[in-house]
C-alpha positions in Angstrom: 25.2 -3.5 4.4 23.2 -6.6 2.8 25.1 -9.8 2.0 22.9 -13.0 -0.1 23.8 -16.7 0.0 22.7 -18.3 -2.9 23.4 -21.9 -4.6 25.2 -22.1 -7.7 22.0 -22.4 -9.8 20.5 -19.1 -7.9 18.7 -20.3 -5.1 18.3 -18.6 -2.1 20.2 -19.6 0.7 20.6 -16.6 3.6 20.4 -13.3 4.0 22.3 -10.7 5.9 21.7 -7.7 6.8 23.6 -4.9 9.1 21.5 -1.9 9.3 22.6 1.4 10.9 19.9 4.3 10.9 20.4 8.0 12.0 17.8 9.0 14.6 19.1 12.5 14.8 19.2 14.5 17.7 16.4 13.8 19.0 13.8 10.3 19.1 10.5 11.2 17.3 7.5 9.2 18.0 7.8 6.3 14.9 11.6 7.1 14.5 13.0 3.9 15.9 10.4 2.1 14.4 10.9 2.7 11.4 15.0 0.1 11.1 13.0 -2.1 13.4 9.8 -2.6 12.0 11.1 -2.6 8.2 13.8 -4.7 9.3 10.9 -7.6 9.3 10.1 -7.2 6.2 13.4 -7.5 4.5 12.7 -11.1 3.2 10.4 -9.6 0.8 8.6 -12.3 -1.4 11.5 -14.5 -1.1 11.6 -18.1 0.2 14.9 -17.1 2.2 15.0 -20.0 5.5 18.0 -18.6 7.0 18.1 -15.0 7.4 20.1 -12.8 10.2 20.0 -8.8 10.9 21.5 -6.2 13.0 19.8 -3.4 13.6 21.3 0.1 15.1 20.6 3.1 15.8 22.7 6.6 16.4 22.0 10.2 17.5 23.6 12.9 14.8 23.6 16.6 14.8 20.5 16.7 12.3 16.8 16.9 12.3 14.8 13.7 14.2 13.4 11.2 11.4 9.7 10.4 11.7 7.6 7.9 9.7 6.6 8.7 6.0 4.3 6.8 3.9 5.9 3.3 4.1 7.9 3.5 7.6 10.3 1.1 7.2 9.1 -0.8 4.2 10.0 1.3 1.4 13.9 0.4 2.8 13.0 -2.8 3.6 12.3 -3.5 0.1 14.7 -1.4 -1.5 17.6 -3.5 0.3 16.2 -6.8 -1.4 15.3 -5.5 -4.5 18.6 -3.9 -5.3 20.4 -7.1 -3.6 18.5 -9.1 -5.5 19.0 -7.3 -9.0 23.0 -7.7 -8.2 22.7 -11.3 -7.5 21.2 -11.9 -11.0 24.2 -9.8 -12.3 26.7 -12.0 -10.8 25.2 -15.1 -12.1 24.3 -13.8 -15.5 20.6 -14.2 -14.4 17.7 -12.3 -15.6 15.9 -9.9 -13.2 12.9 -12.3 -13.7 14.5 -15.4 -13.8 16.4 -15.6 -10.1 12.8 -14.1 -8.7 10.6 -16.9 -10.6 13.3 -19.2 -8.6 12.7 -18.0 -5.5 9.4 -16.4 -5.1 7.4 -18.2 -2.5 4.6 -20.1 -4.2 1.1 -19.8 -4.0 0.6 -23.3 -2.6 2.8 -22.8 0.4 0.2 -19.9 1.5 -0.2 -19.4 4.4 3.8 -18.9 4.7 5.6 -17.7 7.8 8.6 -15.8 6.5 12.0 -16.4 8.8 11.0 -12.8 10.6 7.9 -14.5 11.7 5.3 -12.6 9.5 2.7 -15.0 7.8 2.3 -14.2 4.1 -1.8 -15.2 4.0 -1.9 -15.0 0.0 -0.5 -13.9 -2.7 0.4 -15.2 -6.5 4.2 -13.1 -6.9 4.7 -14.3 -10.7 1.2 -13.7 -11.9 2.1 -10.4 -11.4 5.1 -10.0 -12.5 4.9 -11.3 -15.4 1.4 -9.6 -16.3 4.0 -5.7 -15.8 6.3 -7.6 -17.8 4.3 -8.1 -20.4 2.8 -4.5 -20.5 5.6 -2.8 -20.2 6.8 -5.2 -23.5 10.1 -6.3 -21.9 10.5 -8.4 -24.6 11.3 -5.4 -27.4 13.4 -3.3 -24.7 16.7 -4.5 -26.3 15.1 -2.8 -30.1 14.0 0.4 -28.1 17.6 0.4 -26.0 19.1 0.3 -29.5 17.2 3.6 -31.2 17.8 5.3 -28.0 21.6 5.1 -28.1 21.6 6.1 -32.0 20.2 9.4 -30.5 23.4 9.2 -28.2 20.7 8.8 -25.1 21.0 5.5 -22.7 17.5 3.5 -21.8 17.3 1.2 -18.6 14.8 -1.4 -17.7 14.3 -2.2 -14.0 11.7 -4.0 -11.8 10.7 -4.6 -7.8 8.4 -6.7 -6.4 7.1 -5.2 -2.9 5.0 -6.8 -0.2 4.3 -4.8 2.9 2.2 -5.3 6.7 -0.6 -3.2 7.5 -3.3 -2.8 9.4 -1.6 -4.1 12.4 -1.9 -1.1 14.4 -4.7 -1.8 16.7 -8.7 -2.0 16.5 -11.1 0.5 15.2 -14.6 1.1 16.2 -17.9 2.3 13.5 -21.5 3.2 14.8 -23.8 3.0 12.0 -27.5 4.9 13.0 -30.6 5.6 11.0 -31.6 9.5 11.3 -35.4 10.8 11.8 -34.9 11.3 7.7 -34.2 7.6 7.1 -30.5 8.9 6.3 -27.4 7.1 7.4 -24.7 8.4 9.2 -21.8 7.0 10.4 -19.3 8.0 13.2 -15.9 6.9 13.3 -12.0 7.2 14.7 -10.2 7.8 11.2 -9.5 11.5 10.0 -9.9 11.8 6.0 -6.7 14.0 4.5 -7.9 13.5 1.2 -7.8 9.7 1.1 -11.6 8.9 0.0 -12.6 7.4 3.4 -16.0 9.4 2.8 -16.5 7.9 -0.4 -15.6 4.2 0.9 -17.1 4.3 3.7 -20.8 5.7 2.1 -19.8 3.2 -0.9 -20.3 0.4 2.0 -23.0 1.4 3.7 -24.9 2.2 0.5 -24.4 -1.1 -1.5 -25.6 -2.5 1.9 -28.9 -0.8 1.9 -29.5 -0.2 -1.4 -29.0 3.5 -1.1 -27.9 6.4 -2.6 -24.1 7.1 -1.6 -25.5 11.0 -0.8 -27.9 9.4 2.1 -24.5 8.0 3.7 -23.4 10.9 6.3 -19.4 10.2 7.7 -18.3 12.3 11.0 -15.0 11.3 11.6 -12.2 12.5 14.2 -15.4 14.6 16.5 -14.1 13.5 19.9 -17.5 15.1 20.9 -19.3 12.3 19.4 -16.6 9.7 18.9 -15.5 8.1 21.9 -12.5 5.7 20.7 -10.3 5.9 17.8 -7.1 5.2 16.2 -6.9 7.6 13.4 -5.6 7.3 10.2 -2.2 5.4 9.5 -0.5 2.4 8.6 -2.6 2.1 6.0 -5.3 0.9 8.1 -8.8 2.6 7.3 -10.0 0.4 5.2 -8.6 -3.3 6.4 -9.7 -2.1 10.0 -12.3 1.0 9.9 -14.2 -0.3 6.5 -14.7 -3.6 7.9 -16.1 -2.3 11.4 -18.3 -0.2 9.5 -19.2 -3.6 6.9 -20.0 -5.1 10.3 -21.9 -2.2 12.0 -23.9 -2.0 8.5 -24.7 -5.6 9.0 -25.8 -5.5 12.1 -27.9 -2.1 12.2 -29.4 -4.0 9.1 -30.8 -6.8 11.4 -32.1 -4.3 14.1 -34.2 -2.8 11.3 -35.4 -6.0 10.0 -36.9 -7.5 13.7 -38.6 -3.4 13.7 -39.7 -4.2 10.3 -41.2 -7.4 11.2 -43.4 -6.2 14.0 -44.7 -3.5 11.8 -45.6 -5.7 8.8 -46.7 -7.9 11.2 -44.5 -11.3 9.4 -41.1 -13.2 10.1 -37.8 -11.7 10.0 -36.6 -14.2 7.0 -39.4 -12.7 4.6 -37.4 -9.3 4.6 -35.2 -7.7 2.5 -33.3 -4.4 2.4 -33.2 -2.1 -0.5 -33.9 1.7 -1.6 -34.0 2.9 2.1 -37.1 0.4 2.6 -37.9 -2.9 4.3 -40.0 -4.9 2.1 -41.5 -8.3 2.4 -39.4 -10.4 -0.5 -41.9 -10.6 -3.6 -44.8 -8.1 -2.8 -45.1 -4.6 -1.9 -45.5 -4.3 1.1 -42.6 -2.3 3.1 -41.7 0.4 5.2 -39.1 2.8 5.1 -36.4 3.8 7.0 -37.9 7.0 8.0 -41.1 5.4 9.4 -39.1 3.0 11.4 -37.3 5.5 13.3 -40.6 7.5 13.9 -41.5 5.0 16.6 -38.7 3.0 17.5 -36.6 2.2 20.3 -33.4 4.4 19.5 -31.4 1.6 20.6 -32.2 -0.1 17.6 -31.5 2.6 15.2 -28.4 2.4 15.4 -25.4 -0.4 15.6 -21.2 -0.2 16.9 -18.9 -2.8 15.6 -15.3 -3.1 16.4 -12.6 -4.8 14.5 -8.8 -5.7 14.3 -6.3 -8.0 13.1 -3.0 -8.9 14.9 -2.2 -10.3 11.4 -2.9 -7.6 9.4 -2.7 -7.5 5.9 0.1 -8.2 2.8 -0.9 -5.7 -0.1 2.2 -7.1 -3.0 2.9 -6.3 -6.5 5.6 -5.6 -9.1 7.0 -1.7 -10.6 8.4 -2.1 -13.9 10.5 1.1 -15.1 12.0 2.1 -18.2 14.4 5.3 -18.1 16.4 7.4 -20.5 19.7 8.9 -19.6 21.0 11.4 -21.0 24.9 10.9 -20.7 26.0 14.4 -21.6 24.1 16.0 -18.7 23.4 12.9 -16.1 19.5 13.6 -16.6 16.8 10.9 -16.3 13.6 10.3 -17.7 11.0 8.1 -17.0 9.9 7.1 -20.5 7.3 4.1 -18.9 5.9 2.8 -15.7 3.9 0.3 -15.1 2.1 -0.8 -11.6 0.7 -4.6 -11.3 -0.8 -4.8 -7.8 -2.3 -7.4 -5.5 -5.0 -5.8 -3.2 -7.2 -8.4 -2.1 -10.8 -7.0 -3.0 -10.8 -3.4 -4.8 -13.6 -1.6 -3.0 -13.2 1.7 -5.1 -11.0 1.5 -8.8 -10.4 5.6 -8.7 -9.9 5.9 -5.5 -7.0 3.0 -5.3 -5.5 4.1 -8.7 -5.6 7.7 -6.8 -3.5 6.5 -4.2 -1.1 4.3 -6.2 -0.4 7.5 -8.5 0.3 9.4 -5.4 2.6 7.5 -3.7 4.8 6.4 -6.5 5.2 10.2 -7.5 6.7 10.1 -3.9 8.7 7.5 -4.7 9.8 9.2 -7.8 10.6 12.6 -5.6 13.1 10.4 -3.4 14.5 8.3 -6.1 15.6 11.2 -8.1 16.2 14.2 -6.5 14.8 15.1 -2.7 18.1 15.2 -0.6 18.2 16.6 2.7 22.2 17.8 2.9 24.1 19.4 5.4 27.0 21.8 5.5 30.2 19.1 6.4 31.8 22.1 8.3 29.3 23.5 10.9 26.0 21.3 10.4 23.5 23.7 9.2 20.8 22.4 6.8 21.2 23.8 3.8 17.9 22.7 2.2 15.3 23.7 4.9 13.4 25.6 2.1 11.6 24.9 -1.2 14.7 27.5 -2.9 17.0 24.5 -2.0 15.1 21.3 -1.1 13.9 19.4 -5.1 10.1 18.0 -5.2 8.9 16.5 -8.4 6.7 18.5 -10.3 3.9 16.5 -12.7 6.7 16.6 -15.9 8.9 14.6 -13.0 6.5 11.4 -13.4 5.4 9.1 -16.0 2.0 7.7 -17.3 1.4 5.2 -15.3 0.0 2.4 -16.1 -2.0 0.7 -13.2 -4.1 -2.2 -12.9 -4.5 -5.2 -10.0 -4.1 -8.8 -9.9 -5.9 -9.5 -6.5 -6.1 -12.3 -4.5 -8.7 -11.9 -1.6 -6.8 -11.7 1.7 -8.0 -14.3 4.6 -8.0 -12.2 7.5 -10.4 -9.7 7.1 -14.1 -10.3 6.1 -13.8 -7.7 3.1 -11.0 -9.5 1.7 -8.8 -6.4 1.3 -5.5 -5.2 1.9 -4.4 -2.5 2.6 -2.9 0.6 -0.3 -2.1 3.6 1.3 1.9 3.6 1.1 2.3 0.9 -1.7 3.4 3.3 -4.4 5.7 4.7 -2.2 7.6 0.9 -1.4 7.6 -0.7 -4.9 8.8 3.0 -7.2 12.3 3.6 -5.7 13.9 -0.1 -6.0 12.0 -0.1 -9.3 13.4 3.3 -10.7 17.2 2.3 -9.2 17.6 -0.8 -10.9 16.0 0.2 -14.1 18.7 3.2 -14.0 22.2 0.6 -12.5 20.6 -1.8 -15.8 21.7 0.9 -18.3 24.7 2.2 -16.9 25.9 -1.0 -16.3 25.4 -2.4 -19.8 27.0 0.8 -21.1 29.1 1.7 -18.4 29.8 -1.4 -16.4 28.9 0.5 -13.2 27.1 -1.9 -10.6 25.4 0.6 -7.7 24.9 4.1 -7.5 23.0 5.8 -4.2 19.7 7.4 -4.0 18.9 9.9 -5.2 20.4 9.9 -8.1 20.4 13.6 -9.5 22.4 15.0 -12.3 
């Protein structure tokens, strides 16, 4: 249950929240975590001073609840987006109008919310209004129109998001030249098809001037790695990237004071490039590869370690347009559009890859995955793919993605985190887009996730 207290021009005063989550039978690792650490968030992007929640948690006859790509946030944000969205309805705001009132502003960066999280940057109506004005809000009502002379009903919906990451403790890179003059790096994370090889080379390599294929990642070998967090949260890049940034850095300088013994001139004349030391302006260098022929091996390589207590606040804005079909209760996303804030992009594909996966989650959970139980003896009745709906690449949309970054302040890199953003900002997004239509047609305020057929 969320209650708002607003002003009679639509400012916001306070915010209440009583939250009640079902554990199930038994506490998982990140189960309790995720009411209590989402509950932190549930400001969202709003200067709300007052604010008050209740958290609690039960045991039920069902499965234990573990973390899922968003822990907590994806709620967190669904509870103010959707609150937010009714507010506007009861004071015959626009969706965008009662957030441009009560966004906080860029100026007040860096701004400690009433949960005690500090927002380090962020421009909120930048980016909403840049999804606003690609997903041409301003012609829905024409396209609304067309649709219902077809007997279909269109909805328009939005959410602005803003999660923590990178919070979950510090992560350690060793950067070390090979008898080949390759690179290779060893470090805590585990890649399951996030990129981290291709980020991680891509950082070493625009360091040294190198080819990406010279950059060799071991990751997760407790053989050869001694500390590590792994992958989560996510963390890689905010934490593990900038340890290996560091380590890069600093494995740069050990080469440099070998490189200036062996060319026999100062440590400032140097530059890196190509897998080569070279005196700035002539040609005289020596490679990687010769260094490491004769060199103290504590020099070949370098171990950073890095983490943030205030992590990072990756932000944005979904903007959804549906089509309901009235006759048979089924919905189609006819437009999406993502407008993120993620500090510094270090790899375009890679980010967009992530932002297309996690909103297809978010699509999956808005619209039809369900876990339901038999009311009369408890027995999950979709423990199988036969019973239990995922959404299928005809489920999603063409998304349109781009960013609207503002460098983040506590990192060196600049960059926030993107694992689980498409997975916070789709399911508010997708909900309110579908409550706009069958309100205006309907006069129907809320329906509950997920909202099937």
């Amino acid at each position: 249950h969320a209650r708002m207290a607003l002003s009679e021009d639509g400012k916001f005063l306070a915010m209440d929240v009583d939250l009640m989550a079902d554990m199930g039978a038994y506490l998982s690792t990140f189960g309790p975590y995720i009411p209590h650490g989402g509950a932190g968030m549930l400001p969202g992007l709003y200067d709300i001073q007052a604010f008050h929640c209740r958290v609690r948690t039960v045991f039920t006859n069902s499965v234990p609840v573990d973390a899922y790509r968003g822990a907590g946030r994806p709620e967190a944000a669904y509870v103010v987006e959707r609150l937010v969205d009714q507010c506007a309805r009861k004071l015959g705001l626009s969706p965008d109008a009662i957030r441009r009132k009560n966004f906080i502003s860029p100026k007040a960066m860096p701004y400690k919310t009433a949960t005690g999280k500090v927002y380090d940057s962020g421009d909120f109506t930048a980016h909403m209004k840049r999804a606003m004005d690609v997903a041409n809000w301003k012609d829905f009502p024409k396209r609304a129109k067309a649709a219902k002379k077809d007997g279909l009903v269109r909805g328009i919906g939005m959410a602005t998001y803003v999660e923590v990451c990178g919070t979950m403790g510090d992560e350690t890179a060793n950067v070390a030249v090979d008898a080949s003059g390759d690179i290779t790096i060893l470090i805590g994370t585990q890649s399951t098809g996030q990129g981290h090889h291709t980020a991680y080379a891509q950082i070493v390599a625009e360091q040294f001037g190198v080819a990406p294929e010279r950059v060799h990642i071991i990751q997760g070998d407790t053989a050869k790695v001694a500390t590590g967090l792994g992958t989560g949260g996510s963390a890689s890049i905010p934490t593990g990237g900038v340890s290996v940034q560091r380590a890069t850095k600093q494995l740069g300088i050990n080469l440099k004071e070998l490189a200036a013994d062996a060319l026999e001139t100062s440590v400032a004349d140097l530059e890196i490039d190509g897998g080569v030391v070279r005196i700035a302006g002539t040609d005289r260098s020596v490679s990687f590869a010769d260094l490491a022929k004769n060199a103290d091996p504590s020099k070949l390589n370098a171990s950073e370690t890095f983490s943030s207590a205030d992590g990072t606040f990756p932000n944005g804005t979904h903007s959804v347009e549906v089509e309901i079909d009235p006759s048979t209760g089924k919905i189609r996303i006819v437009n999406y559009v993502i407008v993120d804030d993620f500090g510094v992009t270090l790899n375009p594909l890679l980010l967009a890859g992530q932002v297309h996966g996690g909103t297809m989650q978010g699509i999956g959970q808005a619209l039809m995955e369900q876990a339901v139980y038999d009311a009369t003896d408890g027995q999950l009745v979709t423990a199988t793919f036969m019973d239990y709906a995922l959404p299928r690449a005809e489920d999603g949309a063409v998304f349109s993605f781009e960013t609207h970054n503002i460098p983040c302040t506590t990192n060196p890199m600049g960059v926030k985190g993107a694992g689980e953003a498409g997975a916070i900002g789709s399911c508010p997004a997708i909900m309110n887009a579908i409550v706009e239509g069958l309100h205006r047609e309907y006069g129907i305020e809320h329906i509950d996730m997920p909202a099937t057929p």
